[in-house]
N, C-alpha and C positions, 0 to 999 in steps of 0.2 A: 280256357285251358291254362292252368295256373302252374308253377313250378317251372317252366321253362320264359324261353324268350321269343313265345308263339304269340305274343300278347296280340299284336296286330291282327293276325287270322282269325282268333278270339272275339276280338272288338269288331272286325271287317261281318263274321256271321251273324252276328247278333244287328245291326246296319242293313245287311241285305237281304237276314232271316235266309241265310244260305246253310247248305250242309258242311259238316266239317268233314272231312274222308279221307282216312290213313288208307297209305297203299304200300303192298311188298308183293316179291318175288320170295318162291324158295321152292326145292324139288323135293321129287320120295323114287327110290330106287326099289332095288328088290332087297337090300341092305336092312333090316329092321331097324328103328329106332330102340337101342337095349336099356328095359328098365327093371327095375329090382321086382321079384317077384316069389312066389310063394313053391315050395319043395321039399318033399319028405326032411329030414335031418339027415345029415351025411349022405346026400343025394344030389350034388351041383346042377341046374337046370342046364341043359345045350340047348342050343341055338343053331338046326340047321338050315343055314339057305345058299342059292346059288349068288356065286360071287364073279356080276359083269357089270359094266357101265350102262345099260339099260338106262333110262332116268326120265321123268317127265318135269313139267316144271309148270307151278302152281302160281298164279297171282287172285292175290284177293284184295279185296278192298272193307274196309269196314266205317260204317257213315252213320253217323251223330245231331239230328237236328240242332237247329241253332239256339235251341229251347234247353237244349241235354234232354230233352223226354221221350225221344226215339231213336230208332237204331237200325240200321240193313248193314246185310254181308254178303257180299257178293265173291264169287270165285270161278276162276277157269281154269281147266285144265290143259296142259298144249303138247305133245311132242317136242323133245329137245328144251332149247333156250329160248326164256323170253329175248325178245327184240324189238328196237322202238316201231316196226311194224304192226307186232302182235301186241302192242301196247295201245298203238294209237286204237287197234281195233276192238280190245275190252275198254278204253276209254271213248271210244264212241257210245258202245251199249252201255255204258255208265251214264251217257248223257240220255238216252233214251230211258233207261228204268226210272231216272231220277225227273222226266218229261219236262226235261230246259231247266228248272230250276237249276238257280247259283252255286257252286259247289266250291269249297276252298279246296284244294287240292295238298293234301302233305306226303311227301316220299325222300328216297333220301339220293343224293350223288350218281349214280349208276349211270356208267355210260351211255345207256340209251334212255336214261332220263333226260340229257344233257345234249345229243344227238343233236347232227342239223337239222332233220327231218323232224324231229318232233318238238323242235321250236319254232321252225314252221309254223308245224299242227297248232300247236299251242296259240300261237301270236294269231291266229285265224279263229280261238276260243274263247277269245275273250268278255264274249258275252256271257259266258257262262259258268267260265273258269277261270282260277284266281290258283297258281302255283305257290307255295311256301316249301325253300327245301327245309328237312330237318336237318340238326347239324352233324358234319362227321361224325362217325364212331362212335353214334349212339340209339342203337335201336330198342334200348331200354324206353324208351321215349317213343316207340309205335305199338299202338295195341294190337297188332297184326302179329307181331312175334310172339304175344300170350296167345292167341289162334291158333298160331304152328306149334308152341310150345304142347296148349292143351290137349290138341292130335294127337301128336307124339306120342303123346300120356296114356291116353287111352286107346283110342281107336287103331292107333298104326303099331302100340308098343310091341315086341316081340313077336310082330306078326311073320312070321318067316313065308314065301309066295314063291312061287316055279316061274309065276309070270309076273306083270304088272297088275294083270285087273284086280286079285283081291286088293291092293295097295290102293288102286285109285276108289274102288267100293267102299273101303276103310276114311278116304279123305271124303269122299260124299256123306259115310255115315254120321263121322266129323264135325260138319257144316250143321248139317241138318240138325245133332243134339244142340251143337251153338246156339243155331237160331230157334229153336224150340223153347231154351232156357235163357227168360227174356232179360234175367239179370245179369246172365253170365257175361255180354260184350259190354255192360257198360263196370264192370269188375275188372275187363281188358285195361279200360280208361284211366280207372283210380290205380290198378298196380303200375302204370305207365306215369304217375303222379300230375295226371292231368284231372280237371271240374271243368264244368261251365258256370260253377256258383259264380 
């Protein structure tokens, strides 16, 4: 991972032949994500949807063998706010998809990253798990935010919903083109100016 000051996690996967695994949080409302689009001339597109706090919240993870020649993307959907409960609980089935294999883990400050309880957790993982936070205020630097970025873009853009399910159908349709198109998450990697060269 080149460009940043991850050098260790870098050198640590390449040593343990562990994965490397960005992780974030981020939600989708009934609110569209609004992006430029196409309409007769002198014709403004509207955008109608209902306007409530409704919200789900979304964490994914995205994982890079220690080789750079593979890639998984994992994601859940949850009611409400992540929490270092429902964290410890996708980072358990993380440990299970990835079957014990070593993982570095990268995320950024978030208070229930930081949590008593999930340092805890943590300090009882160490067989398997290796924490790096990333630095403040900069998640130009996780390819998870070109993820939620590329949703946006496409699948969720000006999707206006009465409820939530088209919204979360849209984050599943999402995923799925992602991991379909096998260059697109390591394209996540290089706009985040990271290699494993």
């Amino acid at each position: 991972m080149e460009g940043t000051d991850l050098g260790e996690g870098k050198k640590n996967s390449k040593k343990w032949h562990a994965w490397v695994v960005f992780l974030d949080e981020s939600g989708i409302s009934q609110k569209p994500p609004v992006r430029r689009m196409w309409a007769p001339r002198g014709q403004t597109p509207v955008l109608n949807h209902p306007f409530n706090w409704k919200k789900l919240s979304i964490c994914s993870a995205i994982g890079y063998s220690w080789d750079g020649r593979r890639c998984r993307l994992y994601f859940r959907i949850v009611p409400d706010s992540y929490n270092d409960l429902k964290l410890i609980d996708f980072l358990s089935q993380l440990q299970q998809e990835f079957r014990r294999r070593r993982i570095i883990l990268l995320w950024d400050g978030l208070p229930s990253h930081r949590s008593g309880l999930m340092s805890q957790y943590l300090k009882k993982q160490r067989k398997w798990l290796s924490v790096v936070r990333l630095p403040a205020y900069a998640p130009d630097i996780n390819p998870v935010e070109s993820v939620w970025g590329n949703i946006s873009g496409q699948e969720l853009a000006n999707r206006c919903a009465d409820d939530l399910d088209p919204m979360v159908k849209g984050v599943r349709d999402g995923f799925a083109r992602i991991h379909s198109q096998k260059n697109l998450p390591f394209s996540f990697l290089r706009h985040a100016g990271l290699s494993f060269g």
